[in-house]
PyMOL Python script that loads the backbone (N, CA, C, O; Angstrom):
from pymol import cmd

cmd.read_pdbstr("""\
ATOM      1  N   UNK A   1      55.377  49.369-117.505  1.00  0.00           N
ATOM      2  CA  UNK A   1      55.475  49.381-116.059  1.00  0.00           C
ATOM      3  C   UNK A   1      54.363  48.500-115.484  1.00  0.00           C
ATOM      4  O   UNK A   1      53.204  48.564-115.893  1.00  0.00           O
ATOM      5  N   UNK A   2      54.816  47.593-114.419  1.00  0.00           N
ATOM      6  CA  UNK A   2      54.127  46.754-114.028  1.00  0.00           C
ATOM      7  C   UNK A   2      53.410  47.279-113.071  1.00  0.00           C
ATOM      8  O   UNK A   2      53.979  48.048-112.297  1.00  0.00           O
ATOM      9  N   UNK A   3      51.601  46.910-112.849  1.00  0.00           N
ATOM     10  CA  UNK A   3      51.028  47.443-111.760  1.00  0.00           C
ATOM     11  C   UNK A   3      51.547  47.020-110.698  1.00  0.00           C
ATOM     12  O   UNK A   3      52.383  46.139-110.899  1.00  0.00           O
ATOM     13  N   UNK A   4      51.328  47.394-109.275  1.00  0.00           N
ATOM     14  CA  UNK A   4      52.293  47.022-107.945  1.00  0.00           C
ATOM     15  C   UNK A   4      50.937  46.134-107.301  1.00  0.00           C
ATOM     16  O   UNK A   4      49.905  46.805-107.327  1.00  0.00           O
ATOM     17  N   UNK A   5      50.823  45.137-106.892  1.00  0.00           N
ATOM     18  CA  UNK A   5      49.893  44.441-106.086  1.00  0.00           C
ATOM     19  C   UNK A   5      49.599  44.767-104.686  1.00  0.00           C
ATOM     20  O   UNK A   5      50.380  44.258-103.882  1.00  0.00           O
ATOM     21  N   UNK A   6      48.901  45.306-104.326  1.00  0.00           N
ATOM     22  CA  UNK A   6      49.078  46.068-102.966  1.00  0.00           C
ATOM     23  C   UNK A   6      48.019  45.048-101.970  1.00  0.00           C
ATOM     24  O   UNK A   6      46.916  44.988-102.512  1.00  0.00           O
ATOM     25  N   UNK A   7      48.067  44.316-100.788  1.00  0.00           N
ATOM     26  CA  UNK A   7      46.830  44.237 -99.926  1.00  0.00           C
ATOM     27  C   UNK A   7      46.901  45.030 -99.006  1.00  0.00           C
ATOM     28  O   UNK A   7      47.926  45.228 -98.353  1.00  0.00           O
ATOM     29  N   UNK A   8      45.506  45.749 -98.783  1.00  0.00           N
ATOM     30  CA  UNK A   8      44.907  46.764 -97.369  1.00  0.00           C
ATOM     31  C   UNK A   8      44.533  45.582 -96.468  1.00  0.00           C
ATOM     32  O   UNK A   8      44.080  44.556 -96.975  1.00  0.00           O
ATOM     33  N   UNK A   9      44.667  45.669 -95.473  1.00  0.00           N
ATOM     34  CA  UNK A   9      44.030  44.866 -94.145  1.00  0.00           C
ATOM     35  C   UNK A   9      43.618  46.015 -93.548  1.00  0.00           C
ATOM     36  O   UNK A   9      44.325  46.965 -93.213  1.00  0.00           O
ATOM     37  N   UNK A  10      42.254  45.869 -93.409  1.00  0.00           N
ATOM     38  CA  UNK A  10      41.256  46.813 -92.470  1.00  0.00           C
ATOM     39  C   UNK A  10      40.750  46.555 -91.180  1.00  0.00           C
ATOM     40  O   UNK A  10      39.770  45.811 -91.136  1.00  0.00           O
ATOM     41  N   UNK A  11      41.054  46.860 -90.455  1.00  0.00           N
ATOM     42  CA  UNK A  11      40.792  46.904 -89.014  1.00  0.00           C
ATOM     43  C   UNK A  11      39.727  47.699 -88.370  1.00  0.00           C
ATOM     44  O   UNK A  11      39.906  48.916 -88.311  1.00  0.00           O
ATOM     45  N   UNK A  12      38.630  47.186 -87.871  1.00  0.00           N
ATOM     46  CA  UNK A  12      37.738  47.999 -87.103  1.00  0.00           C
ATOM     47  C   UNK A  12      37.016  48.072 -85.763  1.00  0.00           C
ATOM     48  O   UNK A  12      36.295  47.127 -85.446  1.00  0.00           O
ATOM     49  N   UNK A  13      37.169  49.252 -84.850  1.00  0.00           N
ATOM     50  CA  UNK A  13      36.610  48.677 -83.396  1.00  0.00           C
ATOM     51  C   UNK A  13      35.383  49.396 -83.124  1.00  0.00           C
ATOM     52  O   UNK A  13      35.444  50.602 -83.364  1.00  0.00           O
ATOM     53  N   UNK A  14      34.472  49.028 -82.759  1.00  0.00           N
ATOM     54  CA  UNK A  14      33.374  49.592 -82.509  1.00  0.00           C
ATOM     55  C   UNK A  14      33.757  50.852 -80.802  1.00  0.00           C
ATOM     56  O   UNK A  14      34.237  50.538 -79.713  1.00  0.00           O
ATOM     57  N   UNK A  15      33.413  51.827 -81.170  1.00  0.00           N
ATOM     58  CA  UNK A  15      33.487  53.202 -80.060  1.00  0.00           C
ATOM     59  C   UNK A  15      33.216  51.895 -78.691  1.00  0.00           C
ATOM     60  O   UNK A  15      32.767  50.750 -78.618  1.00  0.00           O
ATOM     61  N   UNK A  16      33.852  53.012 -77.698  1.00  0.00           N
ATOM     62  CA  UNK A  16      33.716  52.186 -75.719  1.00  0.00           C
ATOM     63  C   UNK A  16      32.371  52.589 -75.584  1.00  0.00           C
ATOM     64  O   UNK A  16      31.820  53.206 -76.495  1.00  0.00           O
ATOM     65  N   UNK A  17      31.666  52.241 -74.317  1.00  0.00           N
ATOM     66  CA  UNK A  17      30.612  51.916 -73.685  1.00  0.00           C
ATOM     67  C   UNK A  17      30.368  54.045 -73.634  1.00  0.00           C
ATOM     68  O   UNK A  17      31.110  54.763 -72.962  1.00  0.00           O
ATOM     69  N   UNK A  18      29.393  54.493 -74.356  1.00  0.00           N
ATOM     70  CA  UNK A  18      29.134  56.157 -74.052  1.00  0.00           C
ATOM     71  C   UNK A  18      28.066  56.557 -72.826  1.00  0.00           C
ATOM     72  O   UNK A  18      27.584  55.645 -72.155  1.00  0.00           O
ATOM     73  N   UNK A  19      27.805  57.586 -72.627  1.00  0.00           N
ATOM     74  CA  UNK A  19      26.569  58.104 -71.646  1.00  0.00           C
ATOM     75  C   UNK A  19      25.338  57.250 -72.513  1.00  0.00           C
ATOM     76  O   UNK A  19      24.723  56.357 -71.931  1.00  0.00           O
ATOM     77  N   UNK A  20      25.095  57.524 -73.646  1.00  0.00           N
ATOM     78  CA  UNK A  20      24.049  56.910 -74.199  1.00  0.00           C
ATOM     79  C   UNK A  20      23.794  55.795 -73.992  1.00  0.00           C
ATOM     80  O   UNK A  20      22.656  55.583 -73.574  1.00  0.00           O
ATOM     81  N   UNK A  21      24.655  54.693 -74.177  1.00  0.00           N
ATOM     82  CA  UNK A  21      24.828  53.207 -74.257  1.00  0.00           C
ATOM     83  C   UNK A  21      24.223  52.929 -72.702  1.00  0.00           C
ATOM     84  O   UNK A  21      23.497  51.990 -72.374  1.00  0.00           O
ATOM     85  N   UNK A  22      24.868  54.312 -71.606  1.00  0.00           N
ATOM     86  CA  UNK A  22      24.677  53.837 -70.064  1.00  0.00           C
ATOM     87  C   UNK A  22      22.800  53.804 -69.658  1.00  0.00           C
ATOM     88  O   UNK A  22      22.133  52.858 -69.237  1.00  0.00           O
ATOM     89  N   UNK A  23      22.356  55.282 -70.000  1.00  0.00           N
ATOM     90  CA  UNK A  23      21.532  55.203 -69.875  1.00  0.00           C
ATOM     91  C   UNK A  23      20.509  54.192 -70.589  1.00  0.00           C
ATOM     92  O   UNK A  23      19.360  54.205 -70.146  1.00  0.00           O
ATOM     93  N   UNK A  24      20.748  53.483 -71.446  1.00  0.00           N
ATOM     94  CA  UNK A  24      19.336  52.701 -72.213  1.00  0.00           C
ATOM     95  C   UNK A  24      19.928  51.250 -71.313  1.00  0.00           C
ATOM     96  O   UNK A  24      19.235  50.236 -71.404  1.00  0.00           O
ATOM     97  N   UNK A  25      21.139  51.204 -70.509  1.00  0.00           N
ATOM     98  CA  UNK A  25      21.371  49.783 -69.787  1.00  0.00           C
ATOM     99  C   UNK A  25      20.685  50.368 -68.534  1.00  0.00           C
ATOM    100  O   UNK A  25      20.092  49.463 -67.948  1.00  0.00           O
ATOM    101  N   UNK A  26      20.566  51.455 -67.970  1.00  0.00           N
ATOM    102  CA  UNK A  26      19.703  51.749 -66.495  1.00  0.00           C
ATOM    103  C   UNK A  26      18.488  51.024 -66.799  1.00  0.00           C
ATOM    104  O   UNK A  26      18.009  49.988 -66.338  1.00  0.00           O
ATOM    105  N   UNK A  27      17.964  52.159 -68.052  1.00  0.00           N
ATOM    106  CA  UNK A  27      16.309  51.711 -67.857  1.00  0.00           C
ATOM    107  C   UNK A  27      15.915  50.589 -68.567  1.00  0.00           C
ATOM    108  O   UNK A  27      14.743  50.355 -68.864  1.00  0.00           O
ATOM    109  N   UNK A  28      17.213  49.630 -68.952  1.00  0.00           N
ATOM    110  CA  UNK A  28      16.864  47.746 -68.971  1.00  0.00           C
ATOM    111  C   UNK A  28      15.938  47.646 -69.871  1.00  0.00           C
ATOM    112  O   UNK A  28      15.171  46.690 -69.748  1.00  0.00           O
ATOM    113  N   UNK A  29      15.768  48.442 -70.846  1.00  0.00           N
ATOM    114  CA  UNK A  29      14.634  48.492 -72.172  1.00  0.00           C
ATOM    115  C   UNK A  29      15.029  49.182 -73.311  1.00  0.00           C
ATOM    116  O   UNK A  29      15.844  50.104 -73.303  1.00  0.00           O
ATOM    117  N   UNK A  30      14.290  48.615 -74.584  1.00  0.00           N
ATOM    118  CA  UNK A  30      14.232  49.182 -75.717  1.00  0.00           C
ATOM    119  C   UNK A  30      13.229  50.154 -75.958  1.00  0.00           C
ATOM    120  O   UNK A  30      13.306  51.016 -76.833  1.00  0.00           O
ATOM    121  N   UNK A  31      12.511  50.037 -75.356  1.00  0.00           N
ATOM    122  CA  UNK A  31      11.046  50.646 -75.324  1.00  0.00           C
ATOM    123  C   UNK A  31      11.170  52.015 -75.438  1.00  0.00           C
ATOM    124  O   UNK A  31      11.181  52.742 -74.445  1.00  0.00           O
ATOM    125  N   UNK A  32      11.287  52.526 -76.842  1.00  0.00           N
ATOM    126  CA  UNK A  32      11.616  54.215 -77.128  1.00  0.00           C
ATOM    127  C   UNK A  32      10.583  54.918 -76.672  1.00  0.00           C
ATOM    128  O   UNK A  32      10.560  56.102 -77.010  1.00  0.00           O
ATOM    129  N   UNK A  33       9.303  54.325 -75.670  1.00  0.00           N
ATOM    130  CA  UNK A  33       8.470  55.393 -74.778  1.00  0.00           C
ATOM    131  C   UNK A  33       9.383  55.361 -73.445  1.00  0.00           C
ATOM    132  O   UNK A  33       9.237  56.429 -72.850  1.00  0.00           O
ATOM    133  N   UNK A  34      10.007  54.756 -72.978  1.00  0.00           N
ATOM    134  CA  UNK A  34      10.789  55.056 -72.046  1.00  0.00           C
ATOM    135  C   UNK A  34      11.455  56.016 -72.007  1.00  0.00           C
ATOM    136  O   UNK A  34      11.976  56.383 -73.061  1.00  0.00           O
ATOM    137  N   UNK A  35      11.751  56.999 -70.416  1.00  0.00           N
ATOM    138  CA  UNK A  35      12.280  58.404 -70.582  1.00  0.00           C
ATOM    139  C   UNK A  35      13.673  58.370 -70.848  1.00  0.00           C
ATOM    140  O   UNK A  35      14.143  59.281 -71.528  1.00  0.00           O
ATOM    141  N   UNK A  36      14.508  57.349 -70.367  1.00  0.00           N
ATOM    142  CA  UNK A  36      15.644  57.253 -70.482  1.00  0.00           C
ATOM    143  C   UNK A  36      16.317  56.795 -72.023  1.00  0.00           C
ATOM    144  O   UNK A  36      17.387  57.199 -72.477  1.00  0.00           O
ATOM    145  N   UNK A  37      15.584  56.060 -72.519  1.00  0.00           N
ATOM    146  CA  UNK A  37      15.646  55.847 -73.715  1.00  0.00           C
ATOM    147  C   UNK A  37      15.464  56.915 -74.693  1.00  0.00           C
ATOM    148  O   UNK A  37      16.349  57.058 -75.537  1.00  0.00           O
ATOM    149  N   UNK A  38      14.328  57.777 -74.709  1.00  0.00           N
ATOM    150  CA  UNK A  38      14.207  58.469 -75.491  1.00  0.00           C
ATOM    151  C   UNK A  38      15.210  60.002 -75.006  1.00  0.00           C
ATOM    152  O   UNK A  38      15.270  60.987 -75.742  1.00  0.00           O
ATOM    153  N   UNK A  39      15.878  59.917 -73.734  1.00  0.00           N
ATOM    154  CA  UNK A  39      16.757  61.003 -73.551  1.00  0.00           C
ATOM    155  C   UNK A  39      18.476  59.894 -74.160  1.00  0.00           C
ATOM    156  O   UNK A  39      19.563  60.438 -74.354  1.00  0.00           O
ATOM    157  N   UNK A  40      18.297  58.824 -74.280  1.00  0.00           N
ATOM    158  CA  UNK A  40      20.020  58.297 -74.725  1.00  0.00           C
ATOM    159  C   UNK A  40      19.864  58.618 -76.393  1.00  0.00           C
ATOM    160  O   UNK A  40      20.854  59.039 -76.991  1.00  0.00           O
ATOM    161  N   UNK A  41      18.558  58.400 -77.131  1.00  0.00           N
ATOM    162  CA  UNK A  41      18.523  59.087 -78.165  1.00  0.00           C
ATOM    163  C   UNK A  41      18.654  60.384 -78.909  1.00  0.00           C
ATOM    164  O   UNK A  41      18.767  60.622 -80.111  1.00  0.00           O
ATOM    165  N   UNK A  42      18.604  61.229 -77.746  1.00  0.00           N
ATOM    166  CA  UNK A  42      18.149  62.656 -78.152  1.00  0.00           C
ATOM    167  C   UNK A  42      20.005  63.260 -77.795  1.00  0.00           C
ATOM    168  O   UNK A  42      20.213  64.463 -77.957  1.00  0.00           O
ATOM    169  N   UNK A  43      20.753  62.691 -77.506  1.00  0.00           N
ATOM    170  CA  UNK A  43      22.167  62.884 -77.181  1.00  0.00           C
ATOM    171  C   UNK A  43      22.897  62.559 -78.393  1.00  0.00           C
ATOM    172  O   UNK A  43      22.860  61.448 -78.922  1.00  0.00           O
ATOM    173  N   UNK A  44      23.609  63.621 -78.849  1.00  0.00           N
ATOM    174  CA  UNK A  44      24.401  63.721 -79.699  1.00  0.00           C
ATOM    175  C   UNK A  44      25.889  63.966 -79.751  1.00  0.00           C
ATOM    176  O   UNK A  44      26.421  64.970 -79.277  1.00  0.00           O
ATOM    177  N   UNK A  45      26.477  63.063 -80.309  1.00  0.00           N
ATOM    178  CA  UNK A  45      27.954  62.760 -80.067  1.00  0.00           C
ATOM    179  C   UNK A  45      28.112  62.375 -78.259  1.00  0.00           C
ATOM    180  O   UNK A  45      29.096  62.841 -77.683  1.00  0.00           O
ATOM    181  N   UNK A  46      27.673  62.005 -77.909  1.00  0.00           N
ATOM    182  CA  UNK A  46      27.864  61.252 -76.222  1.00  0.00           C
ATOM    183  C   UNK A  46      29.100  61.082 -75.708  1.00  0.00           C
ATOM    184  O   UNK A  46      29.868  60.239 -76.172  1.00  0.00           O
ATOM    185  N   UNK A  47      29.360  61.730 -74.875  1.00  0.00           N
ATOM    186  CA  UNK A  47      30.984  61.462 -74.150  1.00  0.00           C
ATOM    187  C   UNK A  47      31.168  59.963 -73.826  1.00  0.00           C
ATOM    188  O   UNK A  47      30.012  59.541 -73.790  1.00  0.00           O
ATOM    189  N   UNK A  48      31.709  59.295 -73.660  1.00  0.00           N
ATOM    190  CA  UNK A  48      32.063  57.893 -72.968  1.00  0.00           C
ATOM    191  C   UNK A  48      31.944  58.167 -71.336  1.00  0.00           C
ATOM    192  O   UNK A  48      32.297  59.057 -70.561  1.00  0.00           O
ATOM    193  N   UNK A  49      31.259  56.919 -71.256  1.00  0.00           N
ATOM    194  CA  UNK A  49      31.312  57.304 -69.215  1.00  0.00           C
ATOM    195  C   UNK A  49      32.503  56.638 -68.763  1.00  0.00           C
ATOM    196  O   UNK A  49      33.426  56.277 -69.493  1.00  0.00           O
ATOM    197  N   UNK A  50      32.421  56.482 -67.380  1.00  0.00           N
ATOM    198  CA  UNK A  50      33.901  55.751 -66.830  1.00  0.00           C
ATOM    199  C   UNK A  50      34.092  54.861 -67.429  1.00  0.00           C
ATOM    200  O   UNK A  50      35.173  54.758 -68.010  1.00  0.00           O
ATOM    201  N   UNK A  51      33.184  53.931 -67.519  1.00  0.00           N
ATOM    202  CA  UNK A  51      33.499  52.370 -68.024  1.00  0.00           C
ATOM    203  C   UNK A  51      34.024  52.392 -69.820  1.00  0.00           C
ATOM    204  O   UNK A  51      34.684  51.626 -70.521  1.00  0.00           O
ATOM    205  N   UNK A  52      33.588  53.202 -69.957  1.00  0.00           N
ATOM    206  CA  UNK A  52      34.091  53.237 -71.916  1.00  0.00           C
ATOM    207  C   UNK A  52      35.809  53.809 -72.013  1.00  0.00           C
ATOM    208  O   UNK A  52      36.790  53.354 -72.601  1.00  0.00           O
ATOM    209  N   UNK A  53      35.639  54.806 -71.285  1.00  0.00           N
ATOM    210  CA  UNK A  53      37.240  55.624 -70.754  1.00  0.00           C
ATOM    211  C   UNK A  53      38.148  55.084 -70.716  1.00  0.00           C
ATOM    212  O   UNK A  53      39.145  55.358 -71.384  1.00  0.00           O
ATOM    213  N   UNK A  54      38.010  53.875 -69.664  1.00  0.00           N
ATOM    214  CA  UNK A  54      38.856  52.425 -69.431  1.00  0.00           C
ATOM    215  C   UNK A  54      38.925  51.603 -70.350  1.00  0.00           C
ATOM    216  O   UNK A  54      39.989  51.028 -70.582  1.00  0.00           O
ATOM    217  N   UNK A  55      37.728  51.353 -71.122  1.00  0.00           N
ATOM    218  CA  UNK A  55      37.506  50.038 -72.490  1.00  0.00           C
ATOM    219  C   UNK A  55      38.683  51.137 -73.010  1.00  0.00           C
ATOM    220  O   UNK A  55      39.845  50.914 -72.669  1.00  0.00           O
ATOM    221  N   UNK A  56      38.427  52.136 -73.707  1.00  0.00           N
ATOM    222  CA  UNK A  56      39.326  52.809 -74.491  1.00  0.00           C
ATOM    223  C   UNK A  56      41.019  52.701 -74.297  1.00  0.00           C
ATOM    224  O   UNK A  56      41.789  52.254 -75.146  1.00  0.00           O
ATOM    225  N   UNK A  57      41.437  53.297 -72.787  1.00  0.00           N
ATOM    226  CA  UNK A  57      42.494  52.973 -73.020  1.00  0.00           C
ATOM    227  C   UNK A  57      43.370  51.787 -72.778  1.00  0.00           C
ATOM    228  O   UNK A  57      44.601  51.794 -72.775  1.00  0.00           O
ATOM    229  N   UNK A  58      42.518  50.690 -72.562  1.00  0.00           N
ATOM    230  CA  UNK A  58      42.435  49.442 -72.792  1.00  0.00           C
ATOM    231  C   UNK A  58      43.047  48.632 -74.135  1.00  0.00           C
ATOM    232  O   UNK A  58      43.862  47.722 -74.289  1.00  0.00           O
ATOM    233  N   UNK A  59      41.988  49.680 -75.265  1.00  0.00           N
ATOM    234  CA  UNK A  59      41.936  49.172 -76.915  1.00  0.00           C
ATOM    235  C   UNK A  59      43.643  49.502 -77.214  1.00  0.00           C
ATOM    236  O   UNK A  59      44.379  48.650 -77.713  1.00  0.00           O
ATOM    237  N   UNK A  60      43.838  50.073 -77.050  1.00  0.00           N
ATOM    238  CA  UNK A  60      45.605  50.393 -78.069  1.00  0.00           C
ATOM    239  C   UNK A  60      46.494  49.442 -77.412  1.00  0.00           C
ATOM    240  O   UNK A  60      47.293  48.887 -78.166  1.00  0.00           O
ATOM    241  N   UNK A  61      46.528  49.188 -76.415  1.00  0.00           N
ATOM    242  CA  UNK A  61      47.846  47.947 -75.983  1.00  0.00           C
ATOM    243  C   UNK A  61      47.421  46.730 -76.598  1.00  0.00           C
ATOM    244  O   UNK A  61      48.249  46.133 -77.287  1.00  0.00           O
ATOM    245  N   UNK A  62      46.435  46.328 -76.486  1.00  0.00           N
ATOM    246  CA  UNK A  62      45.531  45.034 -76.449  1.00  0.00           C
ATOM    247  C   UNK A  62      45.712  44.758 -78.045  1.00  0.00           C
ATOM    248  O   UNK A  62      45.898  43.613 -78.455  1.00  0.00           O
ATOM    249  N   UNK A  63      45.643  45.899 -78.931  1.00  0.00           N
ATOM    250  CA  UNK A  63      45.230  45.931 -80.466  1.00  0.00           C
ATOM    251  C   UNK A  63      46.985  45.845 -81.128  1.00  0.00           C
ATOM    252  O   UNK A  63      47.109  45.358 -82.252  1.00  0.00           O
ATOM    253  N   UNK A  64      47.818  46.161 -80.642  1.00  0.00           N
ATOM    254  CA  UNK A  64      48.966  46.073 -81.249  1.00  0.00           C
ATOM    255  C   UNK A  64      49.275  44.943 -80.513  1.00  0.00           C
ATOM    256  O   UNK A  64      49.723  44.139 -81.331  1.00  0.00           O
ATOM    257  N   UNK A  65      49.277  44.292 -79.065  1.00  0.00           N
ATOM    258  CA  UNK A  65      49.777  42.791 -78.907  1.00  0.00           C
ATOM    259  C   UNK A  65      48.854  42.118 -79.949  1.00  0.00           C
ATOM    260  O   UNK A  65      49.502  41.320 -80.627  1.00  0.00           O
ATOM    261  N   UNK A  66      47.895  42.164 -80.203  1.00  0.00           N
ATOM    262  CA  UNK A  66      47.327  41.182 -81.512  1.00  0.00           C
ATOM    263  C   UNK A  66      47.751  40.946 -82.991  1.00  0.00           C
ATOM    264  O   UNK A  66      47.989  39.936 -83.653  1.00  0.00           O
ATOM    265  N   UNK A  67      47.750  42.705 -83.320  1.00  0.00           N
ATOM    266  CA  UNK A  67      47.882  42.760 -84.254  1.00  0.00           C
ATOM    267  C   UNK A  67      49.955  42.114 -85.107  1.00  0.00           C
ATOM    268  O   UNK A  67      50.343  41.627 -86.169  1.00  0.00           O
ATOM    269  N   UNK A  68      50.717  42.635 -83.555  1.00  0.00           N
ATOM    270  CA  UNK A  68      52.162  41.942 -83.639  1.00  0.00           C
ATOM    271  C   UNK A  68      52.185  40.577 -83.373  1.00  0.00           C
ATOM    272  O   UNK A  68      53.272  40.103 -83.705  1.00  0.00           O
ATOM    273  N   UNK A  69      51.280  39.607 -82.820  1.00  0.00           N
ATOM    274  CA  UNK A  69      51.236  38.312 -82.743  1.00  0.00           C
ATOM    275  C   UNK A  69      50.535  38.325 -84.101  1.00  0.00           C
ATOM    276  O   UNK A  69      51.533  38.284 -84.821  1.00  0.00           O
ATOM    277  N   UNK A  70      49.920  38.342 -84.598  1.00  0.00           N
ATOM    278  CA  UNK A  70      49.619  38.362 -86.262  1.00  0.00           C
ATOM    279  C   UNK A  70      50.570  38.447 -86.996  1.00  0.00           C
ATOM    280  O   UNK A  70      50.349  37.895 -88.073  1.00  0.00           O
ATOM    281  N   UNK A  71      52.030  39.110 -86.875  1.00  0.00           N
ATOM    282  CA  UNK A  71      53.086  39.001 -87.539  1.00  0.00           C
ATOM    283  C   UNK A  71      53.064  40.356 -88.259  1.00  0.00           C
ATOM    284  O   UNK A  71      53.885  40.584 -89.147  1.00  0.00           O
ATOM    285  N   UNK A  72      52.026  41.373 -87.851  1.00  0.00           N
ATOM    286  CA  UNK A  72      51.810  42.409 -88.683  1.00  0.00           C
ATOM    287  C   UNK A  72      52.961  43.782 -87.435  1.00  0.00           C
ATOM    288  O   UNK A  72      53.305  43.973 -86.269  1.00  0.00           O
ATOM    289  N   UNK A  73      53.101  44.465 -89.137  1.00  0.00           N
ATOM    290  CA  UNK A  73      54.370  45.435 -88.323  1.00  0.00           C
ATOM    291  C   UNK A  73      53.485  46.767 -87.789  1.00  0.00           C
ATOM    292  O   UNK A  73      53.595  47.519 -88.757  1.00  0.00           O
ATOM    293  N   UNK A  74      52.766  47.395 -86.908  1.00  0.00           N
ATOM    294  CA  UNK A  74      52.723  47.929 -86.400  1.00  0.00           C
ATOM    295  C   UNK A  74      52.519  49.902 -86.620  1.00  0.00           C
ATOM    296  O   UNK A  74      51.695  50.811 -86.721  1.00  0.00           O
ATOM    297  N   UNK A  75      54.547  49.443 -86.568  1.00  0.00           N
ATOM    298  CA  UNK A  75      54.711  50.801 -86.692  1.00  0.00           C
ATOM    299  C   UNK A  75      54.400  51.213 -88.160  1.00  0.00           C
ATOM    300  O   UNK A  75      54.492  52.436 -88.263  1.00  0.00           O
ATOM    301  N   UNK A  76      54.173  50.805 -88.950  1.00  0.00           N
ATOM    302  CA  UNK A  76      53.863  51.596 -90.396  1.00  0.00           C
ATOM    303  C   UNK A  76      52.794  51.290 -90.712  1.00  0.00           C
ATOM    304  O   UNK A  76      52.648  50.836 -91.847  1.00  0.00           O
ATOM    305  N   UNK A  77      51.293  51.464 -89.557  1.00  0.00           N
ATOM    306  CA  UNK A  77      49.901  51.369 -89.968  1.00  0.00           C
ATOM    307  C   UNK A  77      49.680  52.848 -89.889  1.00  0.00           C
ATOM    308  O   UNK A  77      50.657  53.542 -89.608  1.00  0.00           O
ATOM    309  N   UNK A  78      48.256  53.551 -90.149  1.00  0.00           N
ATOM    310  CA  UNK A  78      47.376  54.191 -90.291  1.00  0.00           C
ATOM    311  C   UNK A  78      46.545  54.403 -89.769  1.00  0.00           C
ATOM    312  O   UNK A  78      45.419  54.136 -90.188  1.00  0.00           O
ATOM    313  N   UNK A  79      46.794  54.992 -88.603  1.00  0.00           N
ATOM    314  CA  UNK A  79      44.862  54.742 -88.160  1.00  0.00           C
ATOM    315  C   UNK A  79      44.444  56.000 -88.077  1.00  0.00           C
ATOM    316  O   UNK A  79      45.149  57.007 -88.144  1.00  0.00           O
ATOM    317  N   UNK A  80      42.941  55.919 -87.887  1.00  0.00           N
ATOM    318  CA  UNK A  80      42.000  56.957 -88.316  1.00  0.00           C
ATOM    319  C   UNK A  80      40.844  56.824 -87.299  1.00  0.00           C
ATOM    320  O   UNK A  80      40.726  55.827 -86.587  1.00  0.00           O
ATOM    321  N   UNK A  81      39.959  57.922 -87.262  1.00  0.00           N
ATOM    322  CA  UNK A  81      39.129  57.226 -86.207  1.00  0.00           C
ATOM    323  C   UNK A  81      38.353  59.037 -86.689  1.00  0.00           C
ATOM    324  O   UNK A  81      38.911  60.031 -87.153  1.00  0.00           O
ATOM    325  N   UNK A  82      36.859  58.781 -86.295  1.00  0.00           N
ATOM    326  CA  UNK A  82      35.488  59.598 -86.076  1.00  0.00           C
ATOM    327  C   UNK A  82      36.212  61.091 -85.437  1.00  0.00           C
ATOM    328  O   UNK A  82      36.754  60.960 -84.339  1.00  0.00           O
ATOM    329  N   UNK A  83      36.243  62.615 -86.133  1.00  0.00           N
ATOM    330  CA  UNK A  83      36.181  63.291 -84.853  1.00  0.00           C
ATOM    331  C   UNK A  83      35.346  63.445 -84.023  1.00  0.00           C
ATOM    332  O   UNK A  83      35.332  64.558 -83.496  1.00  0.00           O
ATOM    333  N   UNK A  84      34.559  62.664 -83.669  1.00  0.00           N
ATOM    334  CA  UNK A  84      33.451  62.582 -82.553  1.00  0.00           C
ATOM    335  C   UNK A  84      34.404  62.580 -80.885  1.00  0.00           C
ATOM    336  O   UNK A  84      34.941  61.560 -80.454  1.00  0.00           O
ATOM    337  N   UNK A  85      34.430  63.704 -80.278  1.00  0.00           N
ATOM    338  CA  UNK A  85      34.913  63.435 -78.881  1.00  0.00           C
ATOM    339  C   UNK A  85      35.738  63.817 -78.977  1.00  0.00           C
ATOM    340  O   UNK A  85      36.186  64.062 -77.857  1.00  0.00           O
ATOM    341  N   UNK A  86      36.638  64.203 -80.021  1.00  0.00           N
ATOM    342  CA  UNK A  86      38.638  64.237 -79.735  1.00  0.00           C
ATOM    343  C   UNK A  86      38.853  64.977 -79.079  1.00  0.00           C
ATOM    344  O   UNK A  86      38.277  66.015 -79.404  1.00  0.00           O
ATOM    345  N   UNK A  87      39.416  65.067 -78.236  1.00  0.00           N
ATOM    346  CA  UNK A  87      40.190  66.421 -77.699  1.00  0.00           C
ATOM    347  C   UNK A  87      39.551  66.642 -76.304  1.00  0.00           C
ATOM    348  O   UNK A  87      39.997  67.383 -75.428  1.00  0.00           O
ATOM    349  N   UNK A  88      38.413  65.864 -76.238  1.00  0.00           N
ATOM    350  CA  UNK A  88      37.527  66.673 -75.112  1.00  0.00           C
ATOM    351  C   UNK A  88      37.690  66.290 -73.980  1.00  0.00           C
ATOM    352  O   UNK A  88      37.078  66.822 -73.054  1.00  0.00           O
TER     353      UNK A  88
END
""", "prot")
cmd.dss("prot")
cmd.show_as("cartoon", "prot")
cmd.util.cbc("prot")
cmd.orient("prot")
């Protein structure tokens, strides 16, 4: 029996814009003595603010017109994603 040659194409999007991401763009620094900084750090699993909400449901139309102009079929992918946030 012959092995079957299979290719995976992996696809990856980096998470939308979170509370965390917002606050370290207020206080316009890296500077982990900064209060805002050291409170976007201390946040765990971070909801997305408005602007990520929108990036998000943005990503799924945008990602299958690409991925079907690629010639790739769609309906018989896989996707997977962090339970970070689901449901909430």
């Amino acid at each position: 029996m012959a092995k079957e040659d299979r290719q995976i194409q992996l696809f990856m999007i980096r998470h939308s814009r979170s509370c965390s991401n917002y606050l370290r763009n207020v206080a316009d620094t890296e500077d982990r003595a900064h209060p805002l900084v050291r409170a976007s750090q201390n946040l765990r699993d971070p909801a997305l603010s408005a602007v990520g909400r929108r990036m998000a449901a943005e990503y799924g139309p945008r990602l299958r017109e690409a991925l079907t102009a690629a010639g790739l079929d769609t309906t018989s992918m896989l996707v997977g994603s962090s339970g970070l946030q689901i449901g909430r």
